[in-house]
PyMOL Python script that loads the backbone (N, CA, C, O; Angstrom):
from pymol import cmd

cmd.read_pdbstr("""\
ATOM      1  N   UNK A   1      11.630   8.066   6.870  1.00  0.00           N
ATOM      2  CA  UNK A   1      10.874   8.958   7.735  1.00  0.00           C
ATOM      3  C   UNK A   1       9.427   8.514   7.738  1.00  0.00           C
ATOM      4  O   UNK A   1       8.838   8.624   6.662  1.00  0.00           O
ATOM      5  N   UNK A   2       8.802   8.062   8.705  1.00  0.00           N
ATOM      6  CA  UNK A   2       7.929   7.180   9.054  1.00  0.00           C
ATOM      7  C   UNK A   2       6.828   8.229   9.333  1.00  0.00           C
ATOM      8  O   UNK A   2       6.698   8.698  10.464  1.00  0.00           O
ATOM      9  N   UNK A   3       5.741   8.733   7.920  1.00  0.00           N
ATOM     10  CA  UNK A   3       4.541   9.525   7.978  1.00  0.00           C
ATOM     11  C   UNK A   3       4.905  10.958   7.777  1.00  0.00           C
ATOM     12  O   UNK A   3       3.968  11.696   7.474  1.00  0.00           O
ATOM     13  N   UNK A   4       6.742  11.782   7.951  1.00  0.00           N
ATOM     14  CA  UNK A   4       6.521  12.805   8.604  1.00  0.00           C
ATOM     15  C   UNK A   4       7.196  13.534   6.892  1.00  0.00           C
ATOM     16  O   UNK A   4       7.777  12.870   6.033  1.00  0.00           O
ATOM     17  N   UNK A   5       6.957  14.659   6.841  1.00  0.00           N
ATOM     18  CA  UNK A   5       6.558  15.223   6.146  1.00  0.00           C
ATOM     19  C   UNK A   5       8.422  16.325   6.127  1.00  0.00           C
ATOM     20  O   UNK A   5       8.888  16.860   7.133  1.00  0.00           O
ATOM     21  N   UNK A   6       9.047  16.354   4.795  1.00  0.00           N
ATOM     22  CA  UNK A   6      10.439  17.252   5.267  1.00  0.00           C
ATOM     23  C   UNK A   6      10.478  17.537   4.380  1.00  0.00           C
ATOM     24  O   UNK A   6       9.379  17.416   3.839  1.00  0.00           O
ATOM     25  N   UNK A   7      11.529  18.088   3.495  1.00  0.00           N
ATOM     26  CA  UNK A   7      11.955  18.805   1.963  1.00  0.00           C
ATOM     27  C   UNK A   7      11.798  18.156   1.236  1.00  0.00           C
ATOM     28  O   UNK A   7      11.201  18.428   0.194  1.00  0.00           O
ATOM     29  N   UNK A   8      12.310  16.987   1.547  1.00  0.00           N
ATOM     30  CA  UNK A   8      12.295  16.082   0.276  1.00  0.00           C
ATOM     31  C   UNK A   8      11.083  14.769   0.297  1.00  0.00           C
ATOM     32  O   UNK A   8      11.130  13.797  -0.458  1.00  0.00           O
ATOM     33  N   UNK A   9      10.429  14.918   0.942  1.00  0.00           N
ATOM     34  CA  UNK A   9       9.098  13.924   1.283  1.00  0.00           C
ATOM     35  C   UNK A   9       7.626  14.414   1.144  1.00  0.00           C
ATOM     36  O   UNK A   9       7.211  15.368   1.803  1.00  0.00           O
ATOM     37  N   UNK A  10       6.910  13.775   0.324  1.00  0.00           N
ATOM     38  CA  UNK A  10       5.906  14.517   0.033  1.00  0.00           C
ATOM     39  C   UNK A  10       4.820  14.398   1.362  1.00  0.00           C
ATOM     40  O   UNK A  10       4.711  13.397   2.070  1.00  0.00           O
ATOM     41  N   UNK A  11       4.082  15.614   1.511  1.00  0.00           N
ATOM     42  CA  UNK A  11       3.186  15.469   2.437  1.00  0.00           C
ATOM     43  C   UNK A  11       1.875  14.423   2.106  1.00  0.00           C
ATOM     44  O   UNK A  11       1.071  14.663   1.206  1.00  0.00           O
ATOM     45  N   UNK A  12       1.800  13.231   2.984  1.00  0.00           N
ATOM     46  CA  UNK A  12       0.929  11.728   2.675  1.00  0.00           C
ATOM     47  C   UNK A  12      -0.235  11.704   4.136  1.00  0.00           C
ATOM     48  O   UNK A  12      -1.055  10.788   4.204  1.00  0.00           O
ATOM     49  N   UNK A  13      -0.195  12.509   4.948  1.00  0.00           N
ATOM     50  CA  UNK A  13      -0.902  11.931   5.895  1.00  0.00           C
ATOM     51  C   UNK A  13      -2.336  12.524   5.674  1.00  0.00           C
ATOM     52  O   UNK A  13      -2.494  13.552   5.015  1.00  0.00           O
ATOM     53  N   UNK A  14      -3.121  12.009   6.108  1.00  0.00           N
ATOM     54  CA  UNK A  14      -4.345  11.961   6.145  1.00  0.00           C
ATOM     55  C   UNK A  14      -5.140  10.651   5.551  1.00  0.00           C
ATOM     56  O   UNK A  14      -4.829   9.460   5.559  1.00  0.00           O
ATOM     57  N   UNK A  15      -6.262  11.325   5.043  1.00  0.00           N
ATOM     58  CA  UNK A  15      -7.441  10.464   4.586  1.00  0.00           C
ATOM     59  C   UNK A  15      -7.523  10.337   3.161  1.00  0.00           C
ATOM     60  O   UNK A  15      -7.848  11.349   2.541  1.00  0.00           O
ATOM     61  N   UNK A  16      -7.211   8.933   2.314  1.00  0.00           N
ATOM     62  CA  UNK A  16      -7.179   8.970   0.743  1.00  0.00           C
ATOM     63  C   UNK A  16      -8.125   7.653   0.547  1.00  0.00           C
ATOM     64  O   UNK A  16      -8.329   6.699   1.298  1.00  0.00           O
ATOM     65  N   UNK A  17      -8.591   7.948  -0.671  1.00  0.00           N
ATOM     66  CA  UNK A  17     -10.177   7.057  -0.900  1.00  0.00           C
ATOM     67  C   UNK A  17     -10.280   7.113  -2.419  1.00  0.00           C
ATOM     68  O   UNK A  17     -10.144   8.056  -3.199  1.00  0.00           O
ATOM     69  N   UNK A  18     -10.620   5.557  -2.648  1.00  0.00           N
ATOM     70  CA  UNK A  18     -11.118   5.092  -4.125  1.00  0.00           C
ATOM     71  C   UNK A  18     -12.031   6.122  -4.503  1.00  0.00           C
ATOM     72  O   UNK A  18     -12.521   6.832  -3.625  1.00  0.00           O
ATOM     73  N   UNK A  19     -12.350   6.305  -5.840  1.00  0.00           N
ATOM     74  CA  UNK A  19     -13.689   7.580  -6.520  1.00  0.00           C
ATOM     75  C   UNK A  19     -14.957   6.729  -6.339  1.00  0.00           C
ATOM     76  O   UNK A  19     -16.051   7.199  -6.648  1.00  0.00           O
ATOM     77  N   UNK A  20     -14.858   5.751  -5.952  1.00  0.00           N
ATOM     78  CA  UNK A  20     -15.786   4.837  -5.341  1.00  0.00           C
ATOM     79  C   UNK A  20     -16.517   5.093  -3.992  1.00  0.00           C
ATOM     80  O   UNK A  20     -17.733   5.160  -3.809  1.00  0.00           O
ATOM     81  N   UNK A  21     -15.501   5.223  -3.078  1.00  0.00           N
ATOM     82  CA  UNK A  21     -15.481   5.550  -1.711  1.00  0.00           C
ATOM     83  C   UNK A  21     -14.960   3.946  -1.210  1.00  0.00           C
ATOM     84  O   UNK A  21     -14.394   3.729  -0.138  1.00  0.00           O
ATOM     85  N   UNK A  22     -15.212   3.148  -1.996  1.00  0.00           N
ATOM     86  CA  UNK A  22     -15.531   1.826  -1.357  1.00  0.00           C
ATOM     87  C   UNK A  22     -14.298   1.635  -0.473  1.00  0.00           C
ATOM     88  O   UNK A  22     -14.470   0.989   0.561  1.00  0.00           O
ATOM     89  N   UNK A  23     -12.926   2.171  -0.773  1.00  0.00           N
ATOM     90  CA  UNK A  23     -11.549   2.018  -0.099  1.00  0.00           C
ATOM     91  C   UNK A  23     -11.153   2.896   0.493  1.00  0.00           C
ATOM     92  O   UNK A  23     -10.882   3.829  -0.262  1.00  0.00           O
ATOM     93  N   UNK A  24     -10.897   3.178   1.878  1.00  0.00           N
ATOM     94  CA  UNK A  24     -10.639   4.174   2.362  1.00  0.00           C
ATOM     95  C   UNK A  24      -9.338   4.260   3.139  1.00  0.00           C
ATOM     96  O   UNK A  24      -9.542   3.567   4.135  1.00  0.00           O
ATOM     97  N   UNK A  25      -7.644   4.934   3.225  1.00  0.00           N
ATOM     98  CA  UNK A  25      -6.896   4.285   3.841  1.00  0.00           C
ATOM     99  C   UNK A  25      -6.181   5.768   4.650  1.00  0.00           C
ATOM    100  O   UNK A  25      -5.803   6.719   3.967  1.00  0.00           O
ATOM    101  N   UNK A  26      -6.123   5.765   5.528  1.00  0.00           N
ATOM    102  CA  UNK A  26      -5.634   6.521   6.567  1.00  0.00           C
ATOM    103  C   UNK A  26      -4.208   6.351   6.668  1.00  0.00           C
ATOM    104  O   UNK A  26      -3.714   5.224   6.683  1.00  0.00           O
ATOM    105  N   UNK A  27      -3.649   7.198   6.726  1.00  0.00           N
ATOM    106  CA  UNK A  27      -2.119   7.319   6.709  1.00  0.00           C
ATOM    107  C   UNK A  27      -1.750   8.456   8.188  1.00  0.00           C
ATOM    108  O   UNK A  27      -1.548   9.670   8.158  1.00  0.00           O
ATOM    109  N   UNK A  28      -1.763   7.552   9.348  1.00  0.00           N
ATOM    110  CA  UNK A  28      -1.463   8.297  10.016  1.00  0.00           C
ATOM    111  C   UNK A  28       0.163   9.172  10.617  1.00  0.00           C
ATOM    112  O   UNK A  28       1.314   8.821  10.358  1.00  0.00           O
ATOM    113  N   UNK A  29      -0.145   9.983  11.191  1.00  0.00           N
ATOM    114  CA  UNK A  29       1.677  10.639  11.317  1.00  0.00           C
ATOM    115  C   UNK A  29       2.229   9.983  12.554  1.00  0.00           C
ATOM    116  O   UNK A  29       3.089  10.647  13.133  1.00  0.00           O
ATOM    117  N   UNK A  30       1.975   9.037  12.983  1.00  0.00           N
ATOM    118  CA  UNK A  30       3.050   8.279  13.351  1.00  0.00           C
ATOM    119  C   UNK A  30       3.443   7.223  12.586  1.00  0.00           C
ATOM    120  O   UNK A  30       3.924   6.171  13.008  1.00  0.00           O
ATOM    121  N   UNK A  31       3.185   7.585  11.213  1.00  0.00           N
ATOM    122  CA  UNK A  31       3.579   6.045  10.357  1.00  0.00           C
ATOM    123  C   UNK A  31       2.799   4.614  10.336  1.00  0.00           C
ATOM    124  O   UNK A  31       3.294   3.523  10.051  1.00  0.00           O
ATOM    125  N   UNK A  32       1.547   4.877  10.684  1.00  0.00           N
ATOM    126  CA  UNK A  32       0.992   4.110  11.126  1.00  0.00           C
ATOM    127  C   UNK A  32      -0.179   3.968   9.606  1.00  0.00           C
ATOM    128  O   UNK A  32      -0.055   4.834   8.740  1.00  0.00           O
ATOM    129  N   UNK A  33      -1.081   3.026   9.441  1.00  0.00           N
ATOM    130  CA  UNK A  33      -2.041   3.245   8.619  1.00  0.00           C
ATOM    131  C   UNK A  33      -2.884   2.490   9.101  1.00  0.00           C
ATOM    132  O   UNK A  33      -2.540   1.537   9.799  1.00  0.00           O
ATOM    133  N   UNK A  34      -4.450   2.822   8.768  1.00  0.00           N
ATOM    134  CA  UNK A  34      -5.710   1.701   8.970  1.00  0.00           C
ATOM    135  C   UNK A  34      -6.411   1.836   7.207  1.00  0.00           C
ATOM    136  O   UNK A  34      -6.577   2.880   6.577  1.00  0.00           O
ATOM    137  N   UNK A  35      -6.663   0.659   6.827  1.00  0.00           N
ATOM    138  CA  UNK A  35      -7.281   0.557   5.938  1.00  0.00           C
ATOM    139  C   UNK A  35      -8.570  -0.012   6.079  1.00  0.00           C
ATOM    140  O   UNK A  35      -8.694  -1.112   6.618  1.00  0.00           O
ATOM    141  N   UNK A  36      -9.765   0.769   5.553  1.00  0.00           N
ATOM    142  CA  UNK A  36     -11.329   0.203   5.247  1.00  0.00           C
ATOM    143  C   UNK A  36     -11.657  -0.608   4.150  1.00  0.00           C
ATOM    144  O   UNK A  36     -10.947  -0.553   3.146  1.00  0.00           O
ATOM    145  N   UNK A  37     -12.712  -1.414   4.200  1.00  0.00           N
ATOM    146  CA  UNK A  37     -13.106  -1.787   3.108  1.00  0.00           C
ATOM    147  C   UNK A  37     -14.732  -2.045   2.962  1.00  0.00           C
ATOM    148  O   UNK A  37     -15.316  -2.973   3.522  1.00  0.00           O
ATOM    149  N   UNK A  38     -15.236  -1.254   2.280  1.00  0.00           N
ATOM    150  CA  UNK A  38     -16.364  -1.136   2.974  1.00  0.00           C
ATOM    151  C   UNK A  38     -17.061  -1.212   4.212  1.00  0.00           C
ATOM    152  O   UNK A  38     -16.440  -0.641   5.108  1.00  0.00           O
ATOM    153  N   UNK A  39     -17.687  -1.507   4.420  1.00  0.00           N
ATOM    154  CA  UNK A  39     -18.311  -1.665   5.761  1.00  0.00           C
ATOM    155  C   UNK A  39     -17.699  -1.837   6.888  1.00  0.00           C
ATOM    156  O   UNK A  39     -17.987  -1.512   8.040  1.00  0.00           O
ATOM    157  N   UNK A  40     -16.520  -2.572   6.270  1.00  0.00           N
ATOM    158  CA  UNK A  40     -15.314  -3.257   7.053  1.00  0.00           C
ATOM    159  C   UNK A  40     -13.946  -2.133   7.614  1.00  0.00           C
ATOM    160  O   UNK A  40     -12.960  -1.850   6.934  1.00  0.00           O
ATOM    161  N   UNK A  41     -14.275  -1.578   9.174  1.00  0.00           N
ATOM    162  CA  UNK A  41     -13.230  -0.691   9.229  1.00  0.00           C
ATOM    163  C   UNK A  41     -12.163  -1.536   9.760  1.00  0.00           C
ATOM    164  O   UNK A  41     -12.246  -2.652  10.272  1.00  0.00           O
ATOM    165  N   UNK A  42     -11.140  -0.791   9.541  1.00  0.00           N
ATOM    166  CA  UNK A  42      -9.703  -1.543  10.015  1.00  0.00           C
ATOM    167  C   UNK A  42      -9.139  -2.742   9.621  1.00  0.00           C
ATOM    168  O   UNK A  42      -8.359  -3.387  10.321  1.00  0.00           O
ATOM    169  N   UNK A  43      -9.741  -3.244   7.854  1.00  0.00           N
ATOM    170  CA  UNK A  43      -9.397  -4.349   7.269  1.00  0.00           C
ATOM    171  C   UNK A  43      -8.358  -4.901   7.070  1.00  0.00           C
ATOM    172  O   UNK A  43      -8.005  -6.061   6.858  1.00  0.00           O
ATOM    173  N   UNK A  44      -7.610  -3.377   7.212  1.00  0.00           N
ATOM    174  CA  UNK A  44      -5.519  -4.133   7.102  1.00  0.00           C
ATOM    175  C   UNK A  44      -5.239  -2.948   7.871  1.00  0.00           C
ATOM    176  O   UNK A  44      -5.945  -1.944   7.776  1.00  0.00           O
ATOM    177  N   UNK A  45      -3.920  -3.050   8.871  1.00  0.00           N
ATOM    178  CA  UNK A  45      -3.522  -1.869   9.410  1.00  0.00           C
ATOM    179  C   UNK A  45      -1.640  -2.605   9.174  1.00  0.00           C
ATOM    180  O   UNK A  45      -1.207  -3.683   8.765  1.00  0.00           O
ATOM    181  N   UNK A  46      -1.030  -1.397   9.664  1.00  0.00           N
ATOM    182  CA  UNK A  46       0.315  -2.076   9.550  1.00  0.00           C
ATOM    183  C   UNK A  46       0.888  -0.353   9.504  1.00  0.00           C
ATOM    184  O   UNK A  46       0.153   0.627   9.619  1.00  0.00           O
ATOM    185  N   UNK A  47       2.335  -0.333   9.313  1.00  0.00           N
ATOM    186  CA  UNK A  47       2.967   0.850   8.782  1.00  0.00           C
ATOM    187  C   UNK A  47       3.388   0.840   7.906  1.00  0.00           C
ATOM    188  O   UNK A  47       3.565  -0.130   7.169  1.00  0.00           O
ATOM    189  N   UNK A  48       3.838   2.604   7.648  1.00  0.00           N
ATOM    190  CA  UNK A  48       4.430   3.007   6.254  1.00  0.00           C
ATOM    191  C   UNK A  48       5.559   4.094   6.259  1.00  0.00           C
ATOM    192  O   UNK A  48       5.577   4.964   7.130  1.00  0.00           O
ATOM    193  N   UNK A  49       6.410   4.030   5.360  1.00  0.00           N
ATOM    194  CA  UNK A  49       7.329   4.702   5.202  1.00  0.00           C
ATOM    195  C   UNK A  49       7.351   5.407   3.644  1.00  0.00           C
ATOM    196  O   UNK A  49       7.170   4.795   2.592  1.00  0.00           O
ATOM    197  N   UNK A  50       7.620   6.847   3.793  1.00  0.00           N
ATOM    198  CA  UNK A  50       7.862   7.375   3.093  1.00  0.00           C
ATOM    199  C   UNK A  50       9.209   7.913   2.599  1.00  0.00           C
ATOM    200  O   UNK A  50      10.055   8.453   3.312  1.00  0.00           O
ATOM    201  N   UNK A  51       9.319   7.619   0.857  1.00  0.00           N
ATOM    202  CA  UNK A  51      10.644   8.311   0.493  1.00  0.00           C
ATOM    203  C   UNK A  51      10.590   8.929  -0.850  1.00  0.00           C
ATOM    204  O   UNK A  51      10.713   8.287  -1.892  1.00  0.00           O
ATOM    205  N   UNK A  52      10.417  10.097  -0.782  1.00  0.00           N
ATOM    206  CA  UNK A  52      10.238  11.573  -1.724  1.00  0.00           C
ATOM    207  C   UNK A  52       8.849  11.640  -2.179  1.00  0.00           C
ATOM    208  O   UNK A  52       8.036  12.472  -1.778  1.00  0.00           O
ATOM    209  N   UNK A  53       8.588  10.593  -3.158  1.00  0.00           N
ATOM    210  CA  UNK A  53       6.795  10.564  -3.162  1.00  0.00           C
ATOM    211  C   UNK A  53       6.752   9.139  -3.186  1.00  0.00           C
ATOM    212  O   UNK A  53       6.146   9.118  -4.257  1.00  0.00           O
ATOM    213  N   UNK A  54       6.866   8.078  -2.945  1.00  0.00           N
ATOM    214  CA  UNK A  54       7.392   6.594  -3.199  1.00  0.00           C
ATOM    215  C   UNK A  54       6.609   6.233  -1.282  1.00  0.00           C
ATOM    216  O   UNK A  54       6.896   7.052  -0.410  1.00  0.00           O
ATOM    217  N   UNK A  55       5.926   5.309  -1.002  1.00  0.00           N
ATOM    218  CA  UNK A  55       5.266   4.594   0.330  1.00  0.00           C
ATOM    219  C   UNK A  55       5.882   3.529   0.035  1.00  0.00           C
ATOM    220  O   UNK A  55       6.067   3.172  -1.128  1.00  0.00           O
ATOM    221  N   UNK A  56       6.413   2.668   1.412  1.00  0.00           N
ATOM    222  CA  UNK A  56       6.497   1.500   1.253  1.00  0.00           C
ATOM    223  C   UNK A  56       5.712   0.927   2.573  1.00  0.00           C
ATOM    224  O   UNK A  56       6.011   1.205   3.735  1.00  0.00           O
ATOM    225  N   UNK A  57       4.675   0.090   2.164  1.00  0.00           N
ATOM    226  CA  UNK A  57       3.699  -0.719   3.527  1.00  0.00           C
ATOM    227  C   UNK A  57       4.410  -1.628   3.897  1.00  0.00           C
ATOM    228  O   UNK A  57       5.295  -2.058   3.158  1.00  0.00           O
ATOM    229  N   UNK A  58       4.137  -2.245   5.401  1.00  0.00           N
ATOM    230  CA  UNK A  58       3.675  -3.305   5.759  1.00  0.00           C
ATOM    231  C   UNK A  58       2.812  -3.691   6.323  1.00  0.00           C
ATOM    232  O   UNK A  58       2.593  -2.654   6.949  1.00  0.00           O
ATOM    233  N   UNK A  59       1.820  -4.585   6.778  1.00  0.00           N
ATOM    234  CA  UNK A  59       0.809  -4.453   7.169  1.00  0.00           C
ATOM    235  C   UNK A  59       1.298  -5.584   8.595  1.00  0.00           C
ATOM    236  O   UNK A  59       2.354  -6.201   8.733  1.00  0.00           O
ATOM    237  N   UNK A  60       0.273  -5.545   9.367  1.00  0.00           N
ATOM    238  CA  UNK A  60       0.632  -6.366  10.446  1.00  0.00           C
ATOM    239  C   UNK A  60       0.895  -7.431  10.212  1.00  0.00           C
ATOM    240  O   UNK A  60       1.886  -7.949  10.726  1.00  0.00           O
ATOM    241  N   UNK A  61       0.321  -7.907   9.604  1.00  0.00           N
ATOM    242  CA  UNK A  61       0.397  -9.651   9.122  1.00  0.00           C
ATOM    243  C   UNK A  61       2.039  -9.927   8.271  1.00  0.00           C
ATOM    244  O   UNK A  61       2.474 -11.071   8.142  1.00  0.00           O
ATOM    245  N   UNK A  62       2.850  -8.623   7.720  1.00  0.00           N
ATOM    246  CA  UNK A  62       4.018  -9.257   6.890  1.00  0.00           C
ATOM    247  C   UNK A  62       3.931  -8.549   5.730  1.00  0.00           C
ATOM    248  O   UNK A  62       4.818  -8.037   5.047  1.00  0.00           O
ATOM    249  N   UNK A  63       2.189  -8.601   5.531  1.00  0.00           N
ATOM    250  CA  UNK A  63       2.627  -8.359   4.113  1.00  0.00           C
ATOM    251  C   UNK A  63       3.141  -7.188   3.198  1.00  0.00           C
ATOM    252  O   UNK A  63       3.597  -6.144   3.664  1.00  0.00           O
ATOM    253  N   UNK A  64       3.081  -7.327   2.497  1.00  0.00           N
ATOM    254  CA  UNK A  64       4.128  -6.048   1.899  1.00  0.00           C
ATOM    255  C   UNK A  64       3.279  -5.178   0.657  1.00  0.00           C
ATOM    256  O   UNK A  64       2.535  -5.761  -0.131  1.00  0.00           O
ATOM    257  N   UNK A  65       3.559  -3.451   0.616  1.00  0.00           N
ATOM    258  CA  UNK A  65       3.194  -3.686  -0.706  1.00  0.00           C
ATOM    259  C   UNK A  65       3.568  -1.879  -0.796  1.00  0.00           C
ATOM    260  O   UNK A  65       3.793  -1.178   0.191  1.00  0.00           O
ATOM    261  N   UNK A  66       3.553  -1.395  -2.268  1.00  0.00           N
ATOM    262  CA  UNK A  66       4.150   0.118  -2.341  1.00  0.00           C
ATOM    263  C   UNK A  66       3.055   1.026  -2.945  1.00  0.00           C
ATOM    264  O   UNK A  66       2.002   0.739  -3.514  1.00  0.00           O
ATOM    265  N   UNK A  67       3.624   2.200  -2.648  1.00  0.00           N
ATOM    266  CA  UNK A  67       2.497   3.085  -3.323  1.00  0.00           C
ATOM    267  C   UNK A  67       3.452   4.289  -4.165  1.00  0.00           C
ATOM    268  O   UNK A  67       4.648   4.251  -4.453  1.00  0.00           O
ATOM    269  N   UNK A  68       2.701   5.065  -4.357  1.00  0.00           N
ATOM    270  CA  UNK A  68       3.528   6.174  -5.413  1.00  0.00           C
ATOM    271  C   UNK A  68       2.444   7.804  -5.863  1.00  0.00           C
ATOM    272  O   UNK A  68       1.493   7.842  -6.643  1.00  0.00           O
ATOM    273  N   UNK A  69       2.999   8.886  -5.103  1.00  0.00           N
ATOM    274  CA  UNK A  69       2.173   9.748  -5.247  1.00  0.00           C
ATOM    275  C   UNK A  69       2.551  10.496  -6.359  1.00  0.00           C
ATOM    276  O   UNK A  69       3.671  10.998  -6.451  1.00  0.00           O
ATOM    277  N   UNK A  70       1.466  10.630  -7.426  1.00  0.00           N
ATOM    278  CA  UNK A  70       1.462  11.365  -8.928  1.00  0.00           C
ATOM    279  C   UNK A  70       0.698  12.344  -8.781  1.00  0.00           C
ATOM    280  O   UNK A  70      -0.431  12.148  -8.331  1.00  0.00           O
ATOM    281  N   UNK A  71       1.136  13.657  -9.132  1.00  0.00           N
ATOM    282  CA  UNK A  71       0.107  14.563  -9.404  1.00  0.00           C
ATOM    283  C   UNK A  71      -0.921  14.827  -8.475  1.00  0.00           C
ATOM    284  O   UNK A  71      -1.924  15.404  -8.897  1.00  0.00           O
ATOM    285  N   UNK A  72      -0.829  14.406  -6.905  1.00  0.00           N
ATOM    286  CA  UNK A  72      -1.610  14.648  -6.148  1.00  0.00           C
ATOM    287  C   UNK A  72      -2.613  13.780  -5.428  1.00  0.00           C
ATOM    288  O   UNK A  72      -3.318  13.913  -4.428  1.00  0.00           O
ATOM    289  N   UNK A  73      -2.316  12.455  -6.692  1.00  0.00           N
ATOM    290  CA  UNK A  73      -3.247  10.892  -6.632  1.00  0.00           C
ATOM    291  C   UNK A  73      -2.391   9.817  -6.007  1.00  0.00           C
ATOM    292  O   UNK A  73      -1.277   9.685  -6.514  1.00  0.00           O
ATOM    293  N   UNK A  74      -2.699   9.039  -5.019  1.00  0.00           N
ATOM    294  CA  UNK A  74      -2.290   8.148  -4.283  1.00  0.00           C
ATOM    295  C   UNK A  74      -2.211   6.939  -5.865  1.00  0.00           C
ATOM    296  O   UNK A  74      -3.061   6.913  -6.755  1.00  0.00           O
ATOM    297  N   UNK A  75      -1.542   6.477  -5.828  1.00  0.00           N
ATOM    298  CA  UNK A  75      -1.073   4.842  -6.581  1.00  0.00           C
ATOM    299  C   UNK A  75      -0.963   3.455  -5.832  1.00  0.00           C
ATOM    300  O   UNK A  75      -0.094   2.701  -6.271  1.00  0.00           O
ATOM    301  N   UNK A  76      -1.743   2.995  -4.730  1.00  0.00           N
ATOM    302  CA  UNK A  76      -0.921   2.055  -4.235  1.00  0.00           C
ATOM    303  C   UNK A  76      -1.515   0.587  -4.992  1.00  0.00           C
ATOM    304  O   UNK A  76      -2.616   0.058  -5.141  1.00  0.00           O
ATOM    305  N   UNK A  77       0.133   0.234  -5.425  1.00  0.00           N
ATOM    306  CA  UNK A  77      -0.500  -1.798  -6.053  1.00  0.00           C
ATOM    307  C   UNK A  77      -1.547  -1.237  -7.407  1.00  0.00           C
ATOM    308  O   UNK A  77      -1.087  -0.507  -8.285  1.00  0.00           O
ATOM    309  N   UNK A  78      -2.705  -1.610  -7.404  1.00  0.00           N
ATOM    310  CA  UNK A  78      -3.636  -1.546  -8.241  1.00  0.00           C
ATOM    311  C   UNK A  78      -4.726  -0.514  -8.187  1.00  0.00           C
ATOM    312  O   UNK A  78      -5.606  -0.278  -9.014  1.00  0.00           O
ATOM    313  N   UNK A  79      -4.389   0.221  -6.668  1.00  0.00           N
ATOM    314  CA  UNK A  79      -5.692   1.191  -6.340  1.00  0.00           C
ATOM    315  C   UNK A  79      -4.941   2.271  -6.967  1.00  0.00           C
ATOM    316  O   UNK A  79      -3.762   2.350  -7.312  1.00  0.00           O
ATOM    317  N   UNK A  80      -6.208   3.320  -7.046  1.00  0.00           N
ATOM    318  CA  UNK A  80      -6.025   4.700  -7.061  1.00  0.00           C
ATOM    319  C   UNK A  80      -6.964   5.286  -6.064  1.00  0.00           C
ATOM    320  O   UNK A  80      -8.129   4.982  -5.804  1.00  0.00           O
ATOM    321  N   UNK A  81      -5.949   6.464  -5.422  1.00  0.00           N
ATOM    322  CA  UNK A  81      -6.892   6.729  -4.301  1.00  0.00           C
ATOM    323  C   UNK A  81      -7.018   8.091  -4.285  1.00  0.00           C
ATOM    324  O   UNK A  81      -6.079   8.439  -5.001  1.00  0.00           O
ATOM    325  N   UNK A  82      -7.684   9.267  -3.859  1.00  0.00           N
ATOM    326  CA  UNK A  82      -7.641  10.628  -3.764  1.00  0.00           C
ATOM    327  C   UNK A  82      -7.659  11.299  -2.061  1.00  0.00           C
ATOM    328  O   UNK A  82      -8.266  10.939  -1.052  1.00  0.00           O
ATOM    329  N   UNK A  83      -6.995  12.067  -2.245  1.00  0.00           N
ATOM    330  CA  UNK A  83      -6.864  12.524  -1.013  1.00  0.00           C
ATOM    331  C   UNK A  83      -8.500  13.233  -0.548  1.00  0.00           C
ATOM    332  O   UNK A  83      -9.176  14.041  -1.184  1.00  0.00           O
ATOM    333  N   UNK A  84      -8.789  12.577   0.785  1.00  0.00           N
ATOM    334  CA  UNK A  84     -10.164  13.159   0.836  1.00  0.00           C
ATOM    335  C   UNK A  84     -10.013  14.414   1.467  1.00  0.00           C
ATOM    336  O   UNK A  84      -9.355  14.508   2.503  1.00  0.00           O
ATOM    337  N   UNK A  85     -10.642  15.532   0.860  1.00  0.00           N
ATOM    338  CA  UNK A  85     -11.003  16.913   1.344  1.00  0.00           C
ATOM    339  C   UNK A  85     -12.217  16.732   2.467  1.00  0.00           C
ATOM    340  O   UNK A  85     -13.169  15.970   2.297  1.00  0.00           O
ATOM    341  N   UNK A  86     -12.090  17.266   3.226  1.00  0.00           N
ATOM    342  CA  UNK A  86     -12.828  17.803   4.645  1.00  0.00           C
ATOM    343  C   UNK A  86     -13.814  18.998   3.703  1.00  0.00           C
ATOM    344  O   UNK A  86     -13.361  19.816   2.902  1.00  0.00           O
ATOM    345  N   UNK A  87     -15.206  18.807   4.070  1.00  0.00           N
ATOM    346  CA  UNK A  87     -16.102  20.320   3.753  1.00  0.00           C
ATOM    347  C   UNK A  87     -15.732  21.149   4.888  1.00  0.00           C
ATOM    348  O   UNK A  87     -15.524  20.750   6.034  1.00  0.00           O
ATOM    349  N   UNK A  88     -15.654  22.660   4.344  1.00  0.00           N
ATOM    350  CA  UNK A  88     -15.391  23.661   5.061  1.00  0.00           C
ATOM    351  C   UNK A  88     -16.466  24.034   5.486  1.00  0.00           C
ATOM    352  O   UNK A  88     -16.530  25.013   6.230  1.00  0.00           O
TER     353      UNK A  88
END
""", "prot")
cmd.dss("prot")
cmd.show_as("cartoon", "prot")
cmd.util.cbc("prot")
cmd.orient("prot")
């Protein structure tokens, strides 16, 4: 299920970011993602699939890579990312 959100799939879409800020990766609900890197918007884009809390990427280019949501914290590869809150 490509972004969308059901019983058994954890809700992933939005905006998640290094405690840095420096990484910023958008998980959009059509399964889609754009990744920042600093300065640099749209440094990797590609899609993603979700299964229970488990992402699996690809990016346009092929490449491949997974993520894993713990406790509320994005895992992907080597990053850790946090879901960014919107100010009310």
């Amino acid at each position: 299920m490509a972004g969308t959100v059901g019983s058994d799939h954890v809700d992933v879409v939005g905006t998640w970011v290094t405690a840095d800020g420096h990484i910023r990766q958008e998980l959009l609900p059509d399964g889609r993602y754009e990744e920042a890197r600093g300065e640099r918007r749209r440094a990797y884009t590609g899609r993603y699939t979700v299964t229970g809390s488990h992402l699996d990427y690809v990016d346009d280019t092929g490449f491949t890579a997974t993520g894993d949501i713990r406790d509320g914290v994005l895992h992907h590869e080597h990053l850790v990312l946090y879901r960014e809150r919107k100010p009310a």
